[in-house]
MILUMKE-153002 format. One line per 2 residues: number of its first residue (from 0); for each residue x, y, z of C-alpha. Coordinates in steps of 0.1 Angstrom, whole numbers. Layout:
NUM) X:Y:Z  ...
//
This chain:
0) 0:0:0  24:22:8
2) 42:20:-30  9:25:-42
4) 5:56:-23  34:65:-43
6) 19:58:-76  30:28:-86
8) 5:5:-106  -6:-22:-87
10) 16:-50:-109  52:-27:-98
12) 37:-19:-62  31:-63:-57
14) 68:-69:-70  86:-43:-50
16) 64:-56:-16  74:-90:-30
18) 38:-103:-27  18:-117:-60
20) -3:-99:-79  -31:-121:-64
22) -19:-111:-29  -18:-74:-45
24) -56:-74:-56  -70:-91:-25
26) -49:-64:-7  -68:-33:-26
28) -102:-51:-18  -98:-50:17
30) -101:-93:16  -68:-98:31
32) -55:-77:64  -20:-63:63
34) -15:-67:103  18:-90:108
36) -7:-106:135  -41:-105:125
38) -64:-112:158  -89:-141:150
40) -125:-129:164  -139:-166:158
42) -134:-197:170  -118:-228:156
44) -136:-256:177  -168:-258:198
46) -164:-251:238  -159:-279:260
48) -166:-255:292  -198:-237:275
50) -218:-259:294  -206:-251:330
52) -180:-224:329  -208:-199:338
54) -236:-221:359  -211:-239:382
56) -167:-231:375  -173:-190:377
58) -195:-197:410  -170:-215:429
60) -141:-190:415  -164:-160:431
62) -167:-179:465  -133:-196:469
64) -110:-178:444  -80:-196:456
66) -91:-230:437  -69:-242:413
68) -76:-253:379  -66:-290:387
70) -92:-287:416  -120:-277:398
72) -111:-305:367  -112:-327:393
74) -143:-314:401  -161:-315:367
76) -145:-354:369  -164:-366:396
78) -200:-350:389  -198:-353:352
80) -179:-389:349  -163:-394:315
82) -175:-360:298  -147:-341:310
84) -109:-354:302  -73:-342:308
86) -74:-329:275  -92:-296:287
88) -69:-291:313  -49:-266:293
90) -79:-248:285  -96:-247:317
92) -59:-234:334  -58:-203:305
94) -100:-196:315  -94:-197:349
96) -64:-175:346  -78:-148:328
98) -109:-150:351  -90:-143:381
100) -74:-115:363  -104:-95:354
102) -122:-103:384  -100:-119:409
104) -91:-101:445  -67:-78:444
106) -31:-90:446  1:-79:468
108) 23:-46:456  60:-51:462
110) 71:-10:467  106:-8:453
112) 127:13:478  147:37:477
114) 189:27:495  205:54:508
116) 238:45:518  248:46:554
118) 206:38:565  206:2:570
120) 224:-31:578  205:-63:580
122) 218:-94:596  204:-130:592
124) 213:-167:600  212:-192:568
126) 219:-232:569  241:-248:542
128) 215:-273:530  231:-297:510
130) 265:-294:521  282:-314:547
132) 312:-296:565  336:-320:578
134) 362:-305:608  393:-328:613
136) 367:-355:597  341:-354:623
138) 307:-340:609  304:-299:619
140) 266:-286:620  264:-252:621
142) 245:-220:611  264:-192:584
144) 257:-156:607  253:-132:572
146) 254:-95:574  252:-74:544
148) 245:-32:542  216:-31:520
150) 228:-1:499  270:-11:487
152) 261:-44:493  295:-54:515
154) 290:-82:538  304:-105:563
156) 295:-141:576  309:-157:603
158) 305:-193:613  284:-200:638
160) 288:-234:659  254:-231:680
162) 216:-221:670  203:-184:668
164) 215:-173:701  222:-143:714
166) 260:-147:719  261:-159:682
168) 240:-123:668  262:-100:689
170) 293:-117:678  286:-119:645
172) 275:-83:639  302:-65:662
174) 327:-85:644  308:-69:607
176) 311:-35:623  343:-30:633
178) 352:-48:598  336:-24:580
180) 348:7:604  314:25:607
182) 275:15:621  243:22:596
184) 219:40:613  196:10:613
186) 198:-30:619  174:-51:609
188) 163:-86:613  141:-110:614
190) 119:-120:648  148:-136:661
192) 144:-145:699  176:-131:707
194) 164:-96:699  121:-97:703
196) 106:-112:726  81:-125:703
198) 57:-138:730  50:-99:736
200) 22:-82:723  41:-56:709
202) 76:-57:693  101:-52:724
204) 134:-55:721  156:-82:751
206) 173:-59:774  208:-71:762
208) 200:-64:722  187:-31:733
210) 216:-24:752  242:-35:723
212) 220:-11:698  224:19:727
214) 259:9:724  267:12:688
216) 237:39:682  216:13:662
218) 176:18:655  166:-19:659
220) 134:-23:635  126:-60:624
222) 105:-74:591  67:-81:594
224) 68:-118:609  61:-143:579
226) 72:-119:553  108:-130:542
228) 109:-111:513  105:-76:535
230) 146:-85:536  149:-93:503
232) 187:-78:503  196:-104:522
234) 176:-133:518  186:-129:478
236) 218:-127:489  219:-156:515
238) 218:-178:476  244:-160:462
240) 268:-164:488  257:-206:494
242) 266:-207:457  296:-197:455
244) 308:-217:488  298:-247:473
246) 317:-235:440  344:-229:459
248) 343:-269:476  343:-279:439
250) 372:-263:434  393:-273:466
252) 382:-307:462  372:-316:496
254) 348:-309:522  374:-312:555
256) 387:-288:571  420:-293:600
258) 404:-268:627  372:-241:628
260) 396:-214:620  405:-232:589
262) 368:-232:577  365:-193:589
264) 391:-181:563  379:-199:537
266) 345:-186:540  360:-149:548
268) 383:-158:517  348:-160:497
270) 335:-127:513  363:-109:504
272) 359:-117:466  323:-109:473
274) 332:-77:488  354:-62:455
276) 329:-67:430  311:-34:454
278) 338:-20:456  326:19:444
280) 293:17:462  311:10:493
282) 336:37:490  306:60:487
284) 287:40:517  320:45:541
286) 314:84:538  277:81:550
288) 286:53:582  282:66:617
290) 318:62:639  324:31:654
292) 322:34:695  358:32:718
294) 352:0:723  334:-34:720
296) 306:-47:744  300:-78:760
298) 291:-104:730  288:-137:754
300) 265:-141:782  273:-142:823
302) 267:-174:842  281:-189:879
304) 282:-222:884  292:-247:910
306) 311:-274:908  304:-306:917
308) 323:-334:937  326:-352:905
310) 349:-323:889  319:-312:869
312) 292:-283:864  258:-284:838
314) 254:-254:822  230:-250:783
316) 221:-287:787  256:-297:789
318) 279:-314:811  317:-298:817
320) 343:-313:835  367:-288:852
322) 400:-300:871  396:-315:903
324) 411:-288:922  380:-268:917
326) 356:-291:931  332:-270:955
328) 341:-235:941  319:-216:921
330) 337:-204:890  320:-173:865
332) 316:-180:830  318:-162:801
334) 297:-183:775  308:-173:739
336) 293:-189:710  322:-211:704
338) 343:-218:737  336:-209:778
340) 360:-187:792  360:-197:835
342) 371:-175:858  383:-183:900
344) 378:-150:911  389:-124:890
346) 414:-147:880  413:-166:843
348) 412:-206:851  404:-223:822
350) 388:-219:783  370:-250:773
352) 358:-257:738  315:-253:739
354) 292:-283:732  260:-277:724
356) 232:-305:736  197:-311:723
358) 161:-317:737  167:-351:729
360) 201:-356:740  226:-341:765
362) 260:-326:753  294:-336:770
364) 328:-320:768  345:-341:787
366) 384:-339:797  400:-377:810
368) 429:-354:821  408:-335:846
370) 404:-367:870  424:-393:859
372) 445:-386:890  417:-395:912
374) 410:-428:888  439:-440:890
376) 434:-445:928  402:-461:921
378) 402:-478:886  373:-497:892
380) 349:-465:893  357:-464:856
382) 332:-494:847  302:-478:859
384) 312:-442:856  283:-422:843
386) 309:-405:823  329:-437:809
388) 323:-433:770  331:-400:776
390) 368:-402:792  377:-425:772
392) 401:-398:748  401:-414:715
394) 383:-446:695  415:-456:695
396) 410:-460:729  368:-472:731
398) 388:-501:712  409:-512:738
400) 385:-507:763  359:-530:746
402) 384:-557:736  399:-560:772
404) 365:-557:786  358:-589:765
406) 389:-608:769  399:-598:809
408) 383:-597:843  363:-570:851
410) 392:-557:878  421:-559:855
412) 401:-546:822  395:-514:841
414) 426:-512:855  445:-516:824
416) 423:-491:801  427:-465:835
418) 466:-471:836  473:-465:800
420) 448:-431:799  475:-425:830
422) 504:-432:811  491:-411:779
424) 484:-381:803  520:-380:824
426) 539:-384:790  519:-368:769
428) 514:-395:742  478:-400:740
430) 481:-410:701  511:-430:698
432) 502:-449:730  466:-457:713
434) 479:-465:682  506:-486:695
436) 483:-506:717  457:-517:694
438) 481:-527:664  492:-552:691
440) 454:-564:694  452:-561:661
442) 480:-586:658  466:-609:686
444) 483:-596:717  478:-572:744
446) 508:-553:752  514:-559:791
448) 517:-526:813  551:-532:815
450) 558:-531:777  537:-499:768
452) 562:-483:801  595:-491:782
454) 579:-482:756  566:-445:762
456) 576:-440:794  605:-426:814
458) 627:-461:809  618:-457:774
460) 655:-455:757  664:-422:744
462) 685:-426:708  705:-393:706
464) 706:-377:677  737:-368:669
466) 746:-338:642  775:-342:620
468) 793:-317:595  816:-325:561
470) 847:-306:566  858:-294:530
472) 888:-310:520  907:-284:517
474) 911:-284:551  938:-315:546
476) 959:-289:532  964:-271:567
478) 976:-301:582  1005:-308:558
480) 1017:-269:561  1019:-278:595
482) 1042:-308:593  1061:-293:570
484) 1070:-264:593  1077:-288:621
486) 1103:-305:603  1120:-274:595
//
């Protein structure tokens, strides 16, 4: 149409629109639409819903309109048996669709907002599903602490051995704030029970999470409970970062790591890469931060116990065994997220790794070396000991125990598993001593008390190691000058 318009016959006008001159003439009668998608206004087979879709399907949309399509097939299936198949389904899912779109309820508005940098951090705990962290072999549970400032997008994650406690959230976010030198205005989270009590009727804040946001000059606010995607900056993010650990596992090849502060900086090792691919929105962030305070506050909580006659105190459903010189004193307790720092006094005694127990199932973090001075005056309190797995240091040395308990009397079983924890304890060779003991029982002997003395004790023959040096042989040289002088 448009060569037409510029005068061309109808014959030129078809050849430059590449069309026939069939096409052309239907195209000047108005029998054939020039739309590149012509909308069809009839249909091309009968309805299969025309029957219902009105007197019964729109009826049930307007009182429940949260009925799915497969529902309501379903539906149609069992009061109209064998009219209705699975090849409507299609059909009935696009009806239903555009139903609830023209006359469904209203649906929830996301309201994009606006990130001024310097207004808010927001910190969250996230659980590596999928992925199981090995620590010197042994399996490591744990939760990933994630905190991330909503407008640079620089964050920090910290391993976190227990659940969402307390100790664990002011840990984690001191440790992000004095990392990034400077506090947003706000923190945010979600209703954990180490900032709201939740069982409130309105949304107040424990008093020691108000007192760390005093500290820092924090505005605690937290998302509507339910509604993750209110922290959508981090929740988003909590995916990104899982990614690229396991990524990162691919790429290392294994799964184990020698110690927890192994496993720390290789997640930090991840952050940091994180961290550079921000880095201009950051600079601009640090300008907008508020100034970090002199100092840190408290990030564990305050406990006193009393220990027991049996060189133990319970403390977080957990049993803790302490040395024996302690028995009857009350000791303070710092209780950090990952270890107990004790205190005699004002005094620092001791700092013991923390194990965290279950509902189900009691933790123990239990030293052999704490009381083995007072077992080995009474080896037969081993057998029965409400403690026994427990002191036992190794499975190296559950081994033993079990095969002596099978092949000795009761009296010299304990007595021989009590004097070799003795002997691993005054010379410090609790592995070789285990190892060395059941590769005998592997071979089909016990080694006597005796032997494993000789062995690894203070009999045990010392080989010197003696250090030598190759003179050069120049050094011949010297020694002829010297006869040769003397015979002069």
């Amino acid at each position: 149409m448009s060569e037409r318009k510029q005068g061309h016959n109808q014959k030129v006008a078809a050849a430059k629109a590449g069309l026939s001159e069939r096409s052309a003439r239907r195209v000047d009668k108005g029998a054939l639409s020039t739309s590149p998608n012509p909308r069809r206004h009839w249909r091309t087979r009968e309805d299969p819903l025309i029957d219902v879709w009105q007197s019964e399907i729109v009826p049930l949309l307007e009182d429940n309109p949260e009925l799915l399509p497969m529902t309501l097939l379903e539906y149609l299936d069992d009061n109209y048996p064998g009219r209705f198949g699975n090849s409507i389904q299609r059909t009935l899912q696009r009806r239903v669709k555009t139903w609830k779109a023209q006359h469904g309820p209203a649906k929830e508005v996301m309201f994009r907002q606006i990130k001024q940098p310097g207004q808010m951090g927001i910190s969250d705990f996230t659980t590596l599903k999928g992925v199981v962290i090995t620590i010197a072999g042994q399996v490591f549970p744990h939760l990933l602490y994630h905190y991330r400032l909503v407008f640079s997008g620089w964050s920090y994650a910290k391993v976190t051995c227990g659940g969402e406690s307390y100790t664990a959230l002011s840990t984690g976010l001191q440790n992000a704030l004095w990392r990034s030198g400077g506090v947003p205005k706000e923190h945010r989270t979600d209703s954990l029970s180490a900032a709201f009590k939740n069982l409130a009727e309105k949304n107040e804040l424990t008093k020691r999470y108000s007192d760390l946001c005093r500290h820092y000059k924090l505005d605690a606010t937290r998302n509507n409970p339910g509604l993750a995607h209110e922290n959508g900056a981090i929740e988003s993010p909590h995916g990104h970062l899982k990614r690229r650990l396991q990524q990162a596992l691919l790429l290392r090849g294994s799964n184990d790591f020698c110690s927890l502060e192994d496993y720390q900086g290789f997640i930090d090792g991840i952050i940091s890469r994180i961290n550079r691919q921000c880095g201009e929105r950051w600079a601009e962030e640090k300008q907008h931060l508020q100034a970090l305070p002199k100092r840190r506050t408290h990030d564990y909580a305050e406990h006193r116990v009393l220990v027991s006659s049996s060189s133990t105190f319970d403390l977080k459903r957990t049993t803790y065994t302490v040395p024996s010189r302690f028995i009857g004193e009350r000791l303070y307790v710092q209780l950090f997220d990952e270890r107990l720092e004790l205190f005699h006094g004002h005094e620092p005694a001791l700092t013991i790794k923390r194990i965290y127990g279950t509902n189900a199932k009691r933790g123990h973090c239990v030293d052999y070396r704490h009381v083995i001075e007072s077992l080995i005056n009474k080896p037969r309190a081993f057998r029965y000991s409400q403690l026994r797995d427990h002191l036992l240091p190794s499975p190296d040395y559950l081994r033993i125990w079990e095969y002596v308990n099978d092949h000795l009397s009761a009296h010299e079983a304990c007595r021989y598993i009590v004097q070799t924890m003795y002997l691993a304890f005054t010379e410090d060779c609790e592995a070789a001593l285990g190892r060395y003991v059941l590769a005998k029982i592997e071979l089909g002997e016990l080694p006597s008390e005796r032997q494993c003395q000789r062995r690894f004790g203070r009999e045990a023959t010392v080989i010197p190691i003696i250090h030598t040096r190759q003179h050069v042989l120049s050094d011949y040289d010297q020694l002829l000058n010297v006869r040769e002088v003397t015979r002069g």
